[in-house]
N, C-alpha and C positions, 0 to 999 in steps of 0.2 A: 554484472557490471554496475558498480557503483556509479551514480548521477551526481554531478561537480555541486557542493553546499553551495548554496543562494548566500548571498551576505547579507540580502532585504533579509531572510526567512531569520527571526529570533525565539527559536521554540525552547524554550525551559521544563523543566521536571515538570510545574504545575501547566503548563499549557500542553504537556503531554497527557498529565491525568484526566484533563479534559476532553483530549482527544480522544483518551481511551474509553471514557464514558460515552461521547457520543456514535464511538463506531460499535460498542457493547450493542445498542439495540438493532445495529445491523444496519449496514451501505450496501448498497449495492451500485457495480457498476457494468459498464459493455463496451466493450470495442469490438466493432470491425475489421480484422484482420485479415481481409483479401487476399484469400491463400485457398485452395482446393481443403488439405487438412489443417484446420483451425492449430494455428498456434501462436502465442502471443510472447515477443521477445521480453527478455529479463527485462532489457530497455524499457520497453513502450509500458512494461505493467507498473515500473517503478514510478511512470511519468504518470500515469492514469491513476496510481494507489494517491499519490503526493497531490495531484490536482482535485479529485475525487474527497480527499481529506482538508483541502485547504476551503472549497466550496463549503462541505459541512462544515465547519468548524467559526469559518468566517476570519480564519488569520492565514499567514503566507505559507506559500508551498512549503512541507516538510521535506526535511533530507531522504530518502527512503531508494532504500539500495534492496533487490532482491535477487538470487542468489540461481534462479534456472528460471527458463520458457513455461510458459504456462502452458501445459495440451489442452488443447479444446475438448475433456472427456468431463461428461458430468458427474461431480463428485472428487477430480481431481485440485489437491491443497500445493500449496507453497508456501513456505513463511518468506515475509519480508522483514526488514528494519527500519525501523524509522529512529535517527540520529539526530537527537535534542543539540541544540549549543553549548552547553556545558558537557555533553559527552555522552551524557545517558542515553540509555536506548531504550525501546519497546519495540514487542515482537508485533508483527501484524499477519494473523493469518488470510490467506487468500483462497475462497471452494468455488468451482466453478458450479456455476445451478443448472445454465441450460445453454444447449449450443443452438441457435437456427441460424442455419447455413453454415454463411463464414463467422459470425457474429457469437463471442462466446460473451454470457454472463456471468458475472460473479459477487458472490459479496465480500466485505470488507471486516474482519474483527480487530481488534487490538487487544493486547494482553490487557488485563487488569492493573498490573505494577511494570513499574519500569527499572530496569537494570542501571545501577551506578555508573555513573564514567569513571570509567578504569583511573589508577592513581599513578 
């Protein structure tokens, strides 16, 4: 489920390059998800990749739509996207590291390049 563009967030190719340099050395993040078997909605990881990315980076939440639930299993990946304002995109992968309890951990990569907006 794609999460509605912010009209505050103005992410460009180059503030995406940046992004992807800084999630290169590795994010991590965690949520809570209050459930018996840990699972994290496409929703909540989209909101958590975007907030998670806006903290590091030091500019506004990114567009970032990601595409299935995340299982709480260690070692389980997702790619997400993160959609610049000119259209471009970059892939961001999501591995989870550790589960305790209900609480899955994960870290955060970004591709290295980013994909054209389509013409």
């Amino acid at each position: 489920m794609a999460i509605p563009r912010s009209t505050a967030a103005k992410w460009s190719v180059p503030a995406v390059a940046v992004a992807a340099g800084v999630l290169l050395v590795g994010c991590s993040a965690s949520v809570n998800v209050g459930k018996t078997e840990p699972k994290l909605s496409a929703e909540k990881l989209a909101t958590t990749v975007s907030e998670k990315l806006a903290r590091t980076t030091g500019r506004p939440k990114p567009d970032i739509s990601c595409p299935e639930d995340l299982a709480g299993k260690i070692g389980t990946t997702t790619r997400c996207k993160l959609t610049a304002s000119d259209g471009s995109t970059l892939g961001v992968t999501v591995t989870v590291t550790s589960v305790e309890g209900e609480q899955i951990n994960f870290d955060i990569k970004a591709d290295e390049t980013a994909s054209p907006a389509p013409n």
